[in-house]
N, C-alpha and C positions, 0 to 999 in steps of 0.2 A: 437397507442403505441405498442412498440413492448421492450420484454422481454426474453435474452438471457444469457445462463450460459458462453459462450466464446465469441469472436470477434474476426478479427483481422480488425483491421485499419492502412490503410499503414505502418508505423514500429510498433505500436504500438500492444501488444497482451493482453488484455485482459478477465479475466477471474475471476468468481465466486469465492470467499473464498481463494484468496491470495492478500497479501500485496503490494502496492505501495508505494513509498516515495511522498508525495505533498506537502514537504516545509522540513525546517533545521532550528533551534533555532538559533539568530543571534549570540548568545555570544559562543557554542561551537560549532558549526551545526553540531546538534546532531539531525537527520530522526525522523518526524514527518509522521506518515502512515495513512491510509484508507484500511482497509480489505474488500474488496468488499463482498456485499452480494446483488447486483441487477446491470445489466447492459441492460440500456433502451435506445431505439431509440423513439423518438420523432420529426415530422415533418425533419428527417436529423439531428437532432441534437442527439450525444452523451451522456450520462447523465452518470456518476456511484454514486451509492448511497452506504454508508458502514457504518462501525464503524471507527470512529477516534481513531486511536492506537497510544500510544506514548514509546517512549523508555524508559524503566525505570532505566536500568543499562547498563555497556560497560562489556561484561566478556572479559578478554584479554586472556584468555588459549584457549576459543575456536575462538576470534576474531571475535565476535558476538555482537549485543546485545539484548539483554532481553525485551523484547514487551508486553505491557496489552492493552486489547480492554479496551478502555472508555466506559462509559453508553451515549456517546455522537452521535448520527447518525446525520451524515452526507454528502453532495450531493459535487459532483465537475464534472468538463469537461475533460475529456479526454488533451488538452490544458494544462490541471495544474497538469499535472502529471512530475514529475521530474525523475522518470522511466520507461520506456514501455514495458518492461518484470516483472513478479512476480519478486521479491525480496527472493530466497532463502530460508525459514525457517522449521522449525522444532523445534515438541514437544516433551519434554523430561523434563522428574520430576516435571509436572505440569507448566514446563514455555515456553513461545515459544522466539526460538532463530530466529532473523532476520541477514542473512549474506548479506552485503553489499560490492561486489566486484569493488565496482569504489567509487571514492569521487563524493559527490553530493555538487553544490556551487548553 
């Protein structure tokens, strides 16, 4: 087993303590995340393991929205990532803003 704070995998870049989108609510698809906080290799295989982060609001002045880590940990593949670069964010007045520069379907 093997345990790293970065990666890169063919497009994909991966890294410790930023956001990925791995899925979109069917009724507004509204980004559902994973904040990584471990990224393992196992026999070849990819693993990321994190907190499941969900959006909690849309601000439209800064064309953001508003992210809380769940008490929920959770594992996914590389594979089910519907982003391969961090997702933009930033903390400011206690809330973290996640920018999302493309539509995710």
């Amino acid at each position: 087993m093997l345990s790293v704070n970065c990666v890169k995998l063919q497009c994909a870049l991966l890294i410790v303590n930023e956001l990925y989108v791995i899925d979109t609510t069917a009724e507004e698809e509204v980004p559902i995340f994973i904040c990584i906080t471990h990224v393992l290799e196992h026999e070849g295989n990819w693993i990321l393991c994190g907190m499941l982060t969900v959006a909690v609001e849309y601000d439209s002045l800064t064309d953001s929205y508003i992210v809380q880590k769940l008490d929920q940990f959770i594992t996914v593949s590389v594979n089910e990532l519907k982003t391969h670069k961090p997702v933009a964010q930033i903390h400011t007045n206690g809330k973290i803003h996640a920018y999302l520069h493309v539509n995710i379907v």
